[in-house]
C-alpha positions in Angstrom: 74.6 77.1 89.7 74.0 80.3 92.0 73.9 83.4 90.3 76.0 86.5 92.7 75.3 88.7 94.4 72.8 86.0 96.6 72.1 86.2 100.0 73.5 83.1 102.2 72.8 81.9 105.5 75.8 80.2 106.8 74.3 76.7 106.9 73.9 76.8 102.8 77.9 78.0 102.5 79.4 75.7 104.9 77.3 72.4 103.0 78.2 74.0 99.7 81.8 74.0 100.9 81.5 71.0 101.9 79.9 69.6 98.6 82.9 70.7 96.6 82.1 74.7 95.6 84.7 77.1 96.3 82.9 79.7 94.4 81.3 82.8 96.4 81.9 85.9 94.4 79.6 88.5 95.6 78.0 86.5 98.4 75.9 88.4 100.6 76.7 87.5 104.3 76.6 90.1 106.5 76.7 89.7 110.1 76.7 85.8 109.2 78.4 83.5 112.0 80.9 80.7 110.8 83.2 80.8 113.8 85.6 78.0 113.4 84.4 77.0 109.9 87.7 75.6 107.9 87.1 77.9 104.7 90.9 77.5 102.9 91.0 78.3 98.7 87.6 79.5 99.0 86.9 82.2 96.8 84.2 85.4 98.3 85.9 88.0 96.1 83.9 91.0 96.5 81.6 89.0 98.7 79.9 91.3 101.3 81.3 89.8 104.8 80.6 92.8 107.4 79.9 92.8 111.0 80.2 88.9 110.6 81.6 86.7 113.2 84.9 84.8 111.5 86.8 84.1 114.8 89.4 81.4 114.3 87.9 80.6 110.1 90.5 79.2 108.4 91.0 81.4 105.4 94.6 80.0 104.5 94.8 81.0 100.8 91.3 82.3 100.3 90.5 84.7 97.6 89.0 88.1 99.3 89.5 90.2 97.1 87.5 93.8 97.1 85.7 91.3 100.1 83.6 93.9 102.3 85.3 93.2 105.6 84.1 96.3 107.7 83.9 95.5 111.9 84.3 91.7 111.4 85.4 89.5 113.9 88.2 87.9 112.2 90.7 87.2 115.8 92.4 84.2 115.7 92.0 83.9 111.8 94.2 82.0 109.6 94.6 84.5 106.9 98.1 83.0 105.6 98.9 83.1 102.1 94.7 84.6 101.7 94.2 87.5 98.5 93.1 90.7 100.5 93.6 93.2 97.6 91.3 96.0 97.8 89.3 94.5 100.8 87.4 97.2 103.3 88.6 95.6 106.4 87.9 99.3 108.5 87.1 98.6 111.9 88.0 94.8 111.6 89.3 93.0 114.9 92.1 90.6 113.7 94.0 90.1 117.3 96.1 87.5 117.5 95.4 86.6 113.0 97.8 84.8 111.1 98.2 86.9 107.4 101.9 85.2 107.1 102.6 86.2 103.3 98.9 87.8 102.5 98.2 90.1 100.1 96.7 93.6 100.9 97.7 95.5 98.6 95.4 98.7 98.8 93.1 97.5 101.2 91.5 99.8 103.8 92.5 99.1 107.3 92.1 102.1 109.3 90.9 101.7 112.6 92.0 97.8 112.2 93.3 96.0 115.7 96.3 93.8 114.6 97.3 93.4 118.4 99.0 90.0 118.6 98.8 89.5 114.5 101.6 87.6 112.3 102.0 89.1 108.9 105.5 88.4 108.8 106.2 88.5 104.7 102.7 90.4 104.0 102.4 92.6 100.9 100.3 96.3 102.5 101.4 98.5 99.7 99.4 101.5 99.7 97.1 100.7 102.8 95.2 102.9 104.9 96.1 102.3 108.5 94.8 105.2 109.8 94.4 104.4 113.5 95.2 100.9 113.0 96.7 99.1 116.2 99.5 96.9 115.7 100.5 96.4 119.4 103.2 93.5 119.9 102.5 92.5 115.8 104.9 90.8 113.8 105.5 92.5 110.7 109.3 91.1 110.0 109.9 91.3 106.1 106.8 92.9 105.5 106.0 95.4 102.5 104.3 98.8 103.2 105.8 100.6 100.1 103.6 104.1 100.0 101.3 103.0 103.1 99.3 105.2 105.0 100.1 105.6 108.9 98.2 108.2 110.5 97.8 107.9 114.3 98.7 104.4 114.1 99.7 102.8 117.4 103.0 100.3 116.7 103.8 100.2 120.0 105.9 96.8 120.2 105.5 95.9 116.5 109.0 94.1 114.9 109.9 95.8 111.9 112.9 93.8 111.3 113.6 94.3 107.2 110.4 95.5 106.4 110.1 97.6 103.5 108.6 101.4 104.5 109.8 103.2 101.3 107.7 106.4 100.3 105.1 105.1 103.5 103.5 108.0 104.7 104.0 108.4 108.9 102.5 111.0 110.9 101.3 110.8 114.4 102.5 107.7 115.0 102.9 105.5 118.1 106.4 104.3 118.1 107.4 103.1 121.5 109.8 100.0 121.6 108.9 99.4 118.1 111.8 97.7 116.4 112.6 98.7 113.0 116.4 96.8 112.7 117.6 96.4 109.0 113.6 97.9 108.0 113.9 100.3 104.6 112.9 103.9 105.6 110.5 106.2 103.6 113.3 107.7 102.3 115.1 104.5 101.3 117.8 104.4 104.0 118.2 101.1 105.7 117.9 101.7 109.4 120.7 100.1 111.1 120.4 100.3 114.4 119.4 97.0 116.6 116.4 99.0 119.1 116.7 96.1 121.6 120.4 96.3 122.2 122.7 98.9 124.5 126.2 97.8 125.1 126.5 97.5 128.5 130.3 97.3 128.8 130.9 100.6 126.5 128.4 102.2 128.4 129.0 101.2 132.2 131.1 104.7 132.5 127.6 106.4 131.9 126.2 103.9 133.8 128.5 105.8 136.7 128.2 109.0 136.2 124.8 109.0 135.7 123.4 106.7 137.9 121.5 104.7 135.2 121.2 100.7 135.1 121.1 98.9 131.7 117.2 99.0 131.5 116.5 102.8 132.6 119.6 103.5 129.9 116.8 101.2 127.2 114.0 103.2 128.6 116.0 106.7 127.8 117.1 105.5 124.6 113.3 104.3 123.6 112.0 107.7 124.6 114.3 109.9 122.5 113.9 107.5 119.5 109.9 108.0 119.4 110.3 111.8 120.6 113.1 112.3 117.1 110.2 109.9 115.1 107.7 112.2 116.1 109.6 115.0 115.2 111.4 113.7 111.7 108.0 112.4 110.0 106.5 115.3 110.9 108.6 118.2 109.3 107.0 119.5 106.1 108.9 118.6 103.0 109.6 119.8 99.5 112.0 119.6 97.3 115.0 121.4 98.2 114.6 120.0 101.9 117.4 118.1 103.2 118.8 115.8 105.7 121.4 118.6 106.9 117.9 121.1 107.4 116.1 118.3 108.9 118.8 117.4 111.2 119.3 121.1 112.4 115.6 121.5 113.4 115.2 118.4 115.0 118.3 119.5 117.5 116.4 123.1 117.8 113.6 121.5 118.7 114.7 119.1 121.2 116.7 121.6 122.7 113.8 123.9 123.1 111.9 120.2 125.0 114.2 120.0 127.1 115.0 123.7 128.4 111.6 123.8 129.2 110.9 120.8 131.3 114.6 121.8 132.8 112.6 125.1 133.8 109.7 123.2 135.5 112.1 120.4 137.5 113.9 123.3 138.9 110.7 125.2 139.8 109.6 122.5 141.9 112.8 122.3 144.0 112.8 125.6 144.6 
């Protein structure tokens, strides 16, 4: 029986695997290839996995618990169902990774590319995404209760009834990000459908201002992330409310717009 922490090569962990173990608590494998390697119920909690190449492992319900992630290659991974709590995952590419239903709760993913990534149903309660890129990810029913998201780019990430209560935002890249039905930090459900603008009750607009339906999309996107920039932004305490909030959001955007006003009739002139 192997005594952990023990450093493998990835020959001895694939025949071990294949021999029956599932077993790998504190395995040291760092920088180890298994590209492709079907690795499902295996269990590396706390196992020592950075820099290592993990493109396209199947990890479908794999224990990784505390699992020392850092800069691993992990795109095209099937992480569904997988136990990430606590796992150092900073600097980890997962484009294009299934983590349908996994657990992360806690784990560190700042500076983490999700681009492409299904974690539809995923449990990211208090994660660090600091700088995290989720870029066309699919995050539909996900839970992010008290996460961290500080410059994170979600540029194109669905939303759709994902839980955000108490998350922490600032700096964030919001631009067509969908967020229908999601639960807000502050526990409102946010209602409105991003991808849709009536085009029938708006074709009098459409008119007056000379917009089609897609420029009137591409105006609403822009003063959605320019009021979510804005909102998470404003300091908080206790006797701020939504009436104050509200108030200096107009103020500001006012003060936006006067000013660019100012320079577009400068340049006619």
């Amino acid at each position: 029986m192997l005594e952990f922490p023990y450093v493998m090569k990835a020959k001895e962990l694939l025949q071990s695997y294949a021999d029956g173990s599932r077993n790998f608590i504190e395995a040291e494998l760092t920088s180890v290839s298994l590209r492709g390697a079907r690795l499902c119920h295996i269990n590396l909690e706390a196992a020592t996995l950075t820099d290592a190449n993990l493109v396209k492992v199947d990890f479908f319900n794999a224990r990784l618990s505390k699992a020392r992630l850092a800069r691993a290659n992990l795109s095209g991974a099937d992480l569904g169902e997988a136990d990430l709590k606590g796992a150092n995952l900073r600097g980890a590419n997962l484009k294009g990774a299934n983590l349908r239903g996994a657990t992360l709760i806690n784990a560190d993913l700042s500076q983490a590319d999700f681009t492409d990534a299904c974690l539809s149903g995923a449990k990211l309660y208090g994660v660090n995404l600091t700088e995290a890129k989720f870029i066309n990810a699919n995050l539909k029913s996900a839970s992010l209760m008290k996460a961290k998201l500080i410059r994170t780019d979600l540029t194109n990430a669905d939303f759709s009834h994902a839980n955000l209560y108490q998350a922490v935002f600032s700096s964030v890249k919001l631009k067509d990000t969908i967020l229908y039905s999601a639960t807000m930090p502050n526990g409102n459900i946010f209602s409105h459908p991003n991808a849709g603008i009536d085009e029938a009750n708006s074709l009098h607009q459409q008119i007056y201002l000379r917009l089609s339906a897609s420029d009137l999309m591409q105006l609403e996107a822009c003063v959605q992330e320019a009021v979510a920039i804005l909102y998470w932004n404003i300091p908080r305490d206790e006797s701020t409310n939504s009436e104050y909030i509200q108030n200096l959001i107009m103020q500001q955007m006012i003060k936006y717009i006067n000013l660019k006003l100012n320079l577009f009739n400068s340049l006619e002139q």
